[in-house]
Z-matrix of the N, CA and C atoms (Angstrom, degrees):
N
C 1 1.462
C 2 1.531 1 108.20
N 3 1.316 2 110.98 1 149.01
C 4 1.796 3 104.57 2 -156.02
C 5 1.792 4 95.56 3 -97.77
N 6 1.512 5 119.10 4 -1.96
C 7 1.653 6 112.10 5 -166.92
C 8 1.876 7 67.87 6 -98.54
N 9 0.824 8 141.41 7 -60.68
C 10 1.455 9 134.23 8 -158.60
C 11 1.347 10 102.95 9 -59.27
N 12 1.533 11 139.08 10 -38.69
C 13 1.711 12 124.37 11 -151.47
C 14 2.014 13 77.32 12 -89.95
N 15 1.198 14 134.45 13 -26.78
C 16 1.310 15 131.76 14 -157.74
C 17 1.719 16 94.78 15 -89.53
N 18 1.541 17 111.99 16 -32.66
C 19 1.548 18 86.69 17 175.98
C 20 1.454 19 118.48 18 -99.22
N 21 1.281 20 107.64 19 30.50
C 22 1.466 21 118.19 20 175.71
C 23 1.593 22 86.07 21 -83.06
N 24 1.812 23 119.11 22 -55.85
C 25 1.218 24 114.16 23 -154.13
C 26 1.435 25 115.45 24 -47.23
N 27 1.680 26 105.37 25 -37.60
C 28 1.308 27 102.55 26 -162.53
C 29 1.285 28 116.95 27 -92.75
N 30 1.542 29 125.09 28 -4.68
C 31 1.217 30 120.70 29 135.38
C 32 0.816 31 153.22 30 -26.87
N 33 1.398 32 103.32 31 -84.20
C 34 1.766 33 110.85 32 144.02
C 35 1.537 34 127.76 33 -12.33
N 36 1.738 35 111.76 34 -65.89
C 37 1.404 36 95.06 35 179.04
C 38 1.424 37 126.54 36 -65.44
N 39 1.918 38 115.90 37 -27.36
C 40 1.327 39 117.39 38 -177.40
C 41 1.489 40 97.37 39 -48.45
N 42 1.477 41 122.76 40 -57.50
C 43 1.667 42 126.19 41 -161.24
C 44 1.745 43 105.74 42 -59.29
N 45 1.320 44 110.10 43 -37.60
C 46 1.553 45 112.90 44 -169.03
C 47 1.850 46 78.09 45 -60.85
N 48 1.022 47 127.52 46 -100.43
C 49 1.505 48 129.48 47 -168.91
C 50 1.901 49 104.34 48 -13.61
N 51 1.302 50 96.87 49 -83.80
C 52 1.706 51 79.15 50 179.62
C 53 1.425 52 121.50 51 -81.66
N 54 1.245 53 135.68 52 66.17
C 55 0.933 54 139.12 53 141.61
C 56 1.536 55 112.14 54 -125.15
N 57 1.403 56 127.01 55 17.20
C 58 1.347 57 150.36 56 158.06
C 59 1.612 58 105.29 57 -83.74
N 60 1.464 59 106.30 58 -42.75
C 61 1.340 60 104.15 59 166.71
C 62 1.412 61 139.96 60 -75.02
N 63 1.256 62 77.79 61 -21.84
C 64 2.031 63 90.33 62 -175.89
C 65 1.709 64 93.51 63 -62.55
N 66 1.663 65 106.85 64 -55.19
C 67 1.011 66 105.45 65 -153.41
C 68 1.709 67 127.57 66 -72.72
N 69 1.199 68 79.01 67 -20.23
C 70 1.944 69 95.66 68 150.23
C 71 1.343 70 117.70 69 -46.81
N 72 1.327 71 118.55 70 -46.44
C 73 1.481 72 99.25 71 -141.07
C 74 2.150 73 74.77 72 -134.98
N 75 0.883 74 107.91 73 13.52
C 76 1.689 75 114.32 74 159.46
C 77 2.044 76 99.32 75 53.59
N 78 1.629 77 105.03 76 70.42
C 79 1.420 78 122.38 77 -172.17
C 80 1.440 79 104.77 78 -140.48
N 81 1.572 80 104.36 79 131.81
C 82 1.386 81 95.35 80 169.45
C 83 1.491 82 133.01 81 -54.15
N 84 1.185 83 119.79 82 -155.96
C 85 1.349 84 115.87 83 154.62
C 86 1.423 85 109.38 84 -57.12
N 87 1.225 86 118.91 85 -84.29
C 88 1.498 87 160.55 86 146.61
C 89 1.662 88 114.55 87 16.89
N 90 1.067 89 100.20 88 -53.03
C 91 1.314 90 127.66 89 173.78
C 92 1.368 91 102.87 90 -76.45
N 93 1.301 92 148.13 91 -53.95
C 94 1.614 93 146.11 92 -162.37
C 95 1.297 94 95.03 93 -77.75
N 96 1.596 95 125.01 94 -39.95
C 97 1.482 96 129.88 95 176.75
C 98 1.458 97 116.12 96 -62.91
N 99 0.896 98 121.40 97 -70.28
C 100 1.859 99 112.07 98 158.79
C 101 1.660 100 118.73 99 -38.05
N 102 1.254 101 128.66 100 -44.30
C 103 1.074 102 120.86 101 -179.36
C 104 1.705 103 116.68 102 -67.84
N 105 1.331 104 109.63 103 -51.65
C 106 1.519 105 117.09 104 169.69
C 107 2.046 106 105.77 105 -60.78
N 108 1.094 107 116.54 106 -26.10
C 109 1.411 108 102.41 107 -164.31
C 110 1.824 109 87.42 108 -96.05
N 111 1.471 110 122.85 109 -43.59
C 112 1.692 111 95.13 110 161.17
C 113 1.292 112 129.59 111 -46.97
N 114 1.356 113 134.06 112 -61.60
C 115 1.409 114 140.26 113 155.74
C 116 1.480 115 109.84 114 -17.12
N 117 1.414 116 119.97 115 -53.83
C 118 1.701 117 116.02 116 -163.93
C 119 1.299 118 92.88 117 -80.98
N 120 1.236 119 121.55 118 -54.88
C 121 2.027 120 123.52 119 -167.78
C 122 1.595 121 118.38 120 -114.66
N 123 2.007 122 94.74 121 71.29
C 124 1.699 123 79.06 122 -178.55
C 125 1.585 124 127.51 123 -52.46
N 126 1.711 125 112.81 124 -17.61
C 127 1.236 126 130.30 125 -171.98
C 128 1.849 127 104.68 126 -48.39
N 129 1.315 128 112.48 127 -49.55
C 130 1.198 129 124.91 128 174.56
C 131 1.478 130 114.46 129 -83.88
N 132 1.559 131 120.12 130 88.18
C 133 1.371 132 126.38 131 -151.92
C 134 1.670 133 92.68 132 -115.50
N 135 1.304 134 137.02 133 -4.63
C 136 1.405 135 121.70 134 -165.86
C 137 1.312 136 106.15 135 -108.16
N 138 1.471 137 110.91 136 -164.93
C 139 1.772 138 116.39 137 171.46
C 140 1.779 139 92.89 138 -94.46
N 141 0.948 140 137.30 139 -50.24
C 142 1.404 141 130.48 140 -174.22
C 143 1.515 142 114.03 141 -53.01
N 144 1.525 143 114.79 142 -32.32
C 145 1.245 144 104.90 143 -169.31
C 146 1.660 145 104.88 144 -99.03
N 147 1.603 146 111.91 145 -3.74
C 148 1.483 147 96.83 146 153.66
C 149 1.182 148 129.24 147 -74.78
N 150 1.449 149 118.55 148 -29.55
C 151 1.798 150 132.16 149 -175.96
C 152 1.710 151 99.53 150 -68.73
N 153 1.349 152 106.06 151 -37.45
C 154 1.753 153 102.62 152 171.57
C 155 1.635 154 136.99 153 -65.70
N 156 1.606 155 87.91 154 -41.22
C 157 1.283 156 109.13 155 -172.78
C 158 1.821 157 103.24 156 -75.64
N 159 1.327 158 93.59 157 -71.65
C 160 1.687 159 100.26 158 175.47
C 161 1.675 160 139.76 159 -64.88
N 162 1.546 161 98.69 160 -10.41
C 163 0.935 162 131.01 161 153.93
C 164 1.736 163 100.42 162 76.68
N 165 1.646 164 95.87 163 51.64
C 166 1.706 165 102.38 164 -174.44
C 167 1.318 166 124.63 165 -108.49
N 168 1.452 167 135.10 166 150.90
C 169 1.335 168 109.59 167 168.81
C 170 1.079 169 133.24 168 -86.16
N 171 1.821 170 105.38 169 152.14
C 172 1.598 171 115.70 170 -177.18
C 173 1.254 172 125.23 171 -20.83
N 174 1.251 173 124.24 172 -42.48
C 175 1.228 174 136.21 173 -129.49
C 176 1.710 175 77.50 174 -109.09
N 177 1.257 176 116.09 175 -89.88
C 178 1.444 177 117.74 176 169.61
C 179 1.385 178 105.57 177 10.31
N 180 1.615 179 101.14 178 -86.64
C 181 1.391 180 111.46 179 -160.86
C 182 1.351 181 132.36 180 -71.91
N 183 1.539 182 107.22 181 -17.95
C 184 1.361 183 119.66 182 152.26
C 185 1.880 184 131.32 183 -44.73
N 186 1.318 185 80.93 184 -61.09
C 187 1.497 186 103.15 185 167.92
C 188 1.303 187 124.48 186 -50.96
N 189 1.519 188 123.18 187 -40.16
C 190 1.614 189 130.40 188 -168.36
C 191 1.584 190 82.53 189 -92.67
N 192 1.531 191 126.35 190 -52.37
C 193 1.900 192 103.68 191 -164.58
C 194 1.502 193 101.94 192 -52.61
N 195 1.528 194 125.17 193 -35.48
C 196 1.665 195 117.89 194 -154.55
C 197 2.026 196 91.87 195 -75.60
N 198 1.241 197 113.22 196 -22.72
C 199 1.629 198 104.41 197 -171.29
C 200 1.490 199 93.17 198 -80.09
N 201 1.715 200 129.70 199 -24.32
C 202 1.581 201 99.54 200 -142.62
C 203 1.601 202 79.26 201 -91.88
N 204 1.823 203 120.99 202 -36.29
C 205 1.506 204 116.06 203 162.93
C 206 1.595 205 115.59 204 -10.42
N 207 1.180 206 98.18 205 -83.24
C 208 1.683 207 113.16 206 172.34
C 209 1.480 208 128.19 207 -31.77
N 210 1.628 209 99.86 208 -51.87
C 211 1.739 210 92.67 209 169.84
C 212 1.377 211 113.67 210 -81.77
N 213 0.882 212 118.27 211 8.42
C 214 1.938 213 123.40 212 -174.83
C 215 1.733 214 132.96 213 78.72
N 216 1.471 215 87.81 214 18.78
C 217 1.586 216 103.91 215 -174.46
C 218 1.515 217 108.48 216 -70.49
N 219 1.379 218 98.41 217 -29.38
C 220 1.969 219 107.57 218 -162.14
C 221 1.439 220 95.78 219 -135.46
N 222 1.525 221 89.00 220 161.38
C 223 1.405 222 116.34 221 167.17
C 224 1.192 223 105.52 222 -170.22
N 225 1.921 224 91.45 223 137.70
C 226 1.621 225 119.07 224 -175.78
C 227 1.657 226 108.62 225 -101.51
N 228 1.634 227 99.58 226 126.59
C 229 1.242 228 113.00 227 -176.69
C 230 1.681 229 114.49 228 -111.82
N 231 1.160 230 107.42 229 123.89
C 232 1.528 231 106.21 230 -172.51
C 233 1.478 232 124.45 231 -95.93
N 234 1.281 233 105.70 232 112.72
C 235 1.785 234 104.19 233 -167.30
C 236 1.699 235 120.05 234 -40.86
N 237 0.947 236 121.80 235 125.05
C 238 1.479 237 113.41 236 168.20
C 239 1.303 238 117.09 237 -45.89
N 240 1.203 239 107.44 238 -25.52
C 241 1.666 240 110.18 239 -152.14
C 242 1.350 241 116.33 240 -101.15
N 243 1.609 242 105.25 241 -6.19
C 244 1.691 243 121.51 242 -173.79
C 245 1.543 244 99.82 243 -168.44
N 246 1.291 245 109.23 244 104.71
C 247 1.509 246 120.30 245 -171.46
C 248 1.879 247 104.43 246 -51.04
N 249 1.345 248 106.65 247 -54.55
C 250 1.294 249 134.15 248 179.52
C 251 2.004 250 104.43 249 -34.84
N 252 1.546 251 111.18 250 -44.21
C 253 1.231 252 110.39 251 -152.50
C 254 1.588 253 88.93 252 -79.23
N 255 1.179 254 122.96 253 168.33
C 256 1.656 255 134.02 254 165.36
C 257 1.212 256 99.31 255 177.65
N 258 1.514 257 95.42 256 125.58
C 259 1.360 258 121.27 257 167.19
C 260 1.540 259 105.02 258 -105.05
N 261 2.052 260 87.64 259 156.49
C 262 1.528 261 104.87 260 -162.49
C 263 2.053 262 86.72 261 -104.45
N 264 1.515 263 112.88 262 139.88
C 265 1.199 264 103.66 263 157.29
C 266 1.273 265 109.95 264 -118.23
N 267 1.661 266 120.32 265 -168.87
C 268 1.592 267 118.54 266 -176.09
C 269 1.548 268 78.66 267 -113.27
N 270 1.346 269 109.50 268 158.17
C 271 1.457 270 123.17 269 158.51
C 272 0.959 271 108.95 270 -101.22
N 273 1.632 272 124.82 271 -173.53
C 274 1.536 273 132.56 272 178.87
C 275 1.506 274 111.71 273 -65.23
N 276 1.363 275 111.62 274 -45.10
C 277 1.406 276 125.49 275 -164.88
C 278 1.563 277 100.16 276 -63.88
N 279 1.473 278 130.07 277 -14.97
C 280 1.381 279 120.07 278 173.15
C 281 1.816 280 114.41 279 -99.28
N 282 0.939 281 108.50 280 31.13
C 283 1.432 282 121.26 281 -170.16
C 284 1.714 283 107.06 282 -97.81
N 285 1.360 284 112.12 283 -30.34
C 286 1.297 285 113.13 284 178.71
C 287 1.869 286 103.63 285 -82.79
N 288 1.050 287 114.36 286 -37.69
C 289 1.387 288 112.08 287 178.66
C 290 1.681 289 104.28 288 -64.60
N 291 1.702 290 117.09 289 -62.41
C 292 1.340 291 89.50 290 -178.52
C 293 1.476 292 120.24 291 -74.63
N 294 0.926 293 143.61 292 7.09
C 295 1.599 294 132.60 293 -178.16
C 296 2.152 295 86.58 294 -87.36
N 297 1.335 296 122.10 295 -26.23
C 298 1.414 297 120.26 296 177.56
C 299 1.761 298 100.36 297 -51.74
N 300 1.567 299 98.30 298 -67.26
C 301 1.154 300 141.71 299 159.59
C 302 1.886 301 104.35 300 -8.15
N 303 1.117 302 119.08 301 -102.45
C 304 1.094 303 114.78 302 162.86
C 305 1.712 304 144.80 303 -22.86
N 306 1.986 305 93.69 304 -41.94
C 307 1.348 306 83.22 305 175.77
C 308 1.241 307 116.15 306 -100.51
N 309 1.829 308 126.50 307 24.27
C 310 1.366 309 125.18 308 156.27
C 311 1.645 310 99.95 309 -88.34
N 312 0.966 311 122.92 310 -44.14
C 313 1.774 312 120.42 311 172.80
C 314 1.573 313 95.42 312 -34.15
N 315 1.637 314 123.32 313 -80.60
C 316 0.967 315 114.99 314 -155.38
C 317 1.987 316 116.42 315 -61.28
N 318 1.581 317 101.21 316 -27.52
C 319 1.280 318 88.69 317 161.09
C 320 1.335 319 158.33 318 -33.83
N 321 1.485 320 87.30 319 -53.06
C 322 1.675 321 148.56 320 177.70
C 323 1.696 322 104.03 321 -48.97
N 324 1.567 323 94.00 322 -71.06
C 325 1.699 324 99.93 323 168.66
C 326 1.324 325 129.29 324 -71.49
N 327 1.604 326 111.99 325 -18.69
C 328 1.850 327 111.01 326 164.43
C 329 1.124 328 105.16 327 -75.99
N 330 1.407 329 136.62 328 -17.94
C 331 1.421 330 104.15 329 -160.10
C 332 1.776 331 97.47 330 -109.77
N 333 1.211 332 112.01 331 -6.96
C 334 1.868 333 116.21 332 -171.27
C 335 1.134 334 97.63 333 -87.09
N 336 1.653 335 127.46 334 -41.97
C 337 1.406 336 154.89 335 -156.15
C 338 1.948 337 105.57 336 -88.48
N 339 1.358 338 89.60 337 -25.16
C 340 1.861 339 93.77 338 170.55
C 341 1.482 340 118.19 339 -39.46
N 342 1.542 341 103.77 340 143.75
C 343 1.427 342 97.10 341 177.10
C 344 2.154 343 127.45 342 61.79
N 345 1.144 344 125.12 343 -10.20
C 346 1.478 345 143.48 344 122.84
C 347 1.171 346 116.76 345 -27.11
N 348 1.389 347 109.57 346 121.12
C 349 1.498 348 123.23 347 149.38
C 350 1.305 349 120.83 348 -67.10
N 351 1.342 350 122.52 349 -179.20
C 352 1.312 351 120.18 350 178.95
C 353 1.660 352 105.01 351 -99.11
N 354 1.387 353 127.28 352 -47.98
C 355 1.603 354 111.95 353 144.20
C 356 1.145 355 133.17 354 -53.73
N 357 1.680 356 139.62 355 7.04
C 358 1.233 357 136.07 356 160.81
C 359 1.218 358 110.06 357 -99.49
N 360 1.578 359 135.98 358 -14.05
C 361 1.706 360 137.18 359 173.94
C 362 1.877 361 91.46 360 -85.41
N 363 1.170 362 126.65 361 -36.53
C 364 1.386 363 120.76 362 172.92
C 365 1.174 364 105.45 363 -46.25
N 366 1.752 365 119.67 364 -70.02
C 367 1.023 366 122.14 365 -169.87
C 368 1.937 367 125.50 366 -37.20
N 369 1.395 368 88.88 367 -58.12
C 370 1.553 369 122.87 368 176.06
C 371 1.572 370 95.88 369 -31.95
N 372 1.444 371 116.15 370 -73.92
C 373 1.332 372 116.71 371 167.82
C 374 1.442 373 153.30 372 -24.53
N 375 1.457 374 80.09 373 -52.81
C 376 1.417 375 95.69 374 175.56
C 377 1.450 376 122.53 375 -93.52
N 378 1.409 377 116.04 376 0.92
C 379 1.318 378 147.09 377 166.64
C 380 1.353 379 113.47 378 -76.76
N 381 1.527 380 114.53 379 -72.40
C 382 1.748 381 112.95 380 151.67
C 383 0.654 382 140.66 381 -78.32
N 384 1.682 383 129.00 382 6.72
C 385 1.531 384 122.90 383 133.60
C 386 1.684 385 126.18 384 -57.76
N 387 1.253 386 99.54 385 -25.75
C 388 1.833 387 107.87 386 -177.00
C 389 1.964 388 109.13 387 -90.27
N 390 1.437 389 115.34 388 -21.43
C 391 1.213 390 119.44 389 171.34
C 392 1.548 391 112.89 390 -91.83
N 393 1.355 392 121.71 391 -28.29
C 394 1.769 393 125.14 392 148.63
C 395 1.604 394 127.38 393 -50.91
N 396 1.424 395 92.52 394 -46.36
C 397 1.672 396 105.60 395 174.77
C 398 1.700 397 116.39 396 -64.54
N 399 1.143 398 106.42 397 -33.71
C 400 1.731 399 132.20 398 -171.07
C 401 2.097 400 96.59 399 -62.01
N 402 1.726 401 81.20 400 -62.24
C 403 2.094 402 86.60 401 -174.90
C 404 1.372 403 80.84 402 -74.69
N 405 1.272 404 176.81 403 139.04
C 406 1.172 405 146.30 404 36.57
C 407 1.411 406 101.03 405 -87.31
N 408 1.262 407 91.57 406 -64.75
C 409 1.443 408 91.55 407 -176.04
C 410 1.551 409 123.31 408 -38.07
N 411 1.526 410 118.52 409 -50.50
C 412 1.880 411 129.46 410 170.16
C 413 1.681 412 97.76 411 -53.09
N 414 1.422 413 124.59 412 -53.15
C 415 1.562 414 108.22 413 -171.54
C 416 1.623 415 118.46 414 -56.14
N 417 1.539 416 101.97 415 -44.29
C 418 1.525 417 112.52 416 167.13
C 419 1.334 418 122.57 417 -29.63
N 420 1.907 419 111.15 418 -55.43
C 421 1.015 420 137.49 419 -177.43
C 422 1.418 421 111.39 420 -48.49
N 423 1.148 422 101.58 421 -43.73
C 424 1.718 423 115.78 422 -161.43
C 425 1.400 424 118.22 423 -98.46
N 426 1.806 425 114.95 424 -27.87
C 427 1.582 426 112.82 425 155.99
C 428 1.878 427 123.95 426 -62.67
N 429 2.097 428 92.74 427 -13.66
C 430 1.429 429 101.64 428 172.88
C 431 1.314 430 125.48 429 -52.25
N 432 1.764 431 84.24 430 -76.75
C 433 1.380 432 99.28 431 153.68
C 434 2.008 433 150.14 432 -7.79
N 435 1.224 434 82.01 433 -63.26
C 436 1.967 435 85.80 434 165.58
C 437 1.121 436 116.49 435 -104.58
C-alpha cells in the first residue's frame, strides 16, 4: 500500500533524528519515547495512560519507566488517596535529553514540512487526523467484536 511504504519513510527519518539522541544520552528507543511523550502530555502522567495513549506494551513500558527511575530521569509518586494511582514525573536530570529531544522534533518538522504552505500543513492535519480517527475508530470496532 503506497500511504504505508511512504509512512515507513517518514518514520524512519523521525527515528534516524532520535536515535542520535538516544545515543547521546545512552536511552533506548523506549525510554526517549516516554520521556518526550511526558514532556508533551503532562495530562497523561501514569504507566497505563502511556500503554493507552501510545498504544504500547505493558511490558515495554514497564521496563523502560523502572530503567529511566534508575538513571534519575523519573520519579513515581503514589497518590495518598488511591494506593493503585502513581504518577510518573520528569526530574531535572531529564531536561537535557528533552530540550535534545525537542530540537530533533523541530528539525524533523522543518525539514518534512519544507516547501508547505501554511494551508497545505492545515490540510495535512486535518487529513491525518480523519485517517487516525478512521483506524481508531475500526480497532474499537474490532476489540468490540471479541
Amino acid at each position: 500500500m503506497h500511504f504505508w511504504d511512504k509512512h515507513k519513510t517518514i518514520t524512519s527519518y523521525y527515528e534516524l533524528l532520535a536515535r542520535e539522541v538516544c545515543e547521546r544520552y545512552q536511552l533506548t528507543q523506549m525510554e526517549y519515547d516516554i520521556l518526550m511523550f511526558l514532556y508533551s502530555n503532562p495530562q497523561y502522567n501514569t504507566a497505563a495512560d502511556i500503554v493507552k495513549v501510545r498504544k504500547s506494551t505493558k511490558s515495554h513500558v514497564s521496563t523502560s519507566i523502572k530503567e529511566l527511575e534508575n538513571k534519575g530521569m523519573i520519579e513515581r509518586i503514589q497518590s495518598a488517596h488511591n494506593k493503585k494511582h502513581i504518577e510518573i514525573v520528569l526530574l531535572d536530570k531529564a531536561g537535557p535529553v528533552v530540550e535534545a529531544g525537542m530540537d530533533a522534533q523541530k528539525q524533523f518538522a522543518k525539514n518534512v514540512l519544507s516547501g508547505l504552505t501554511e494551508e497545505e500543513m492545515q490540510i495535512c492535519r486535518e487529513i491525518f487526523d480523519k485517517i487516525c480517527n478512521n483506524a481508531d475508530e475500526y480497532l474499537k470496532n474490532y476489540r468490540e467484536e471479541k
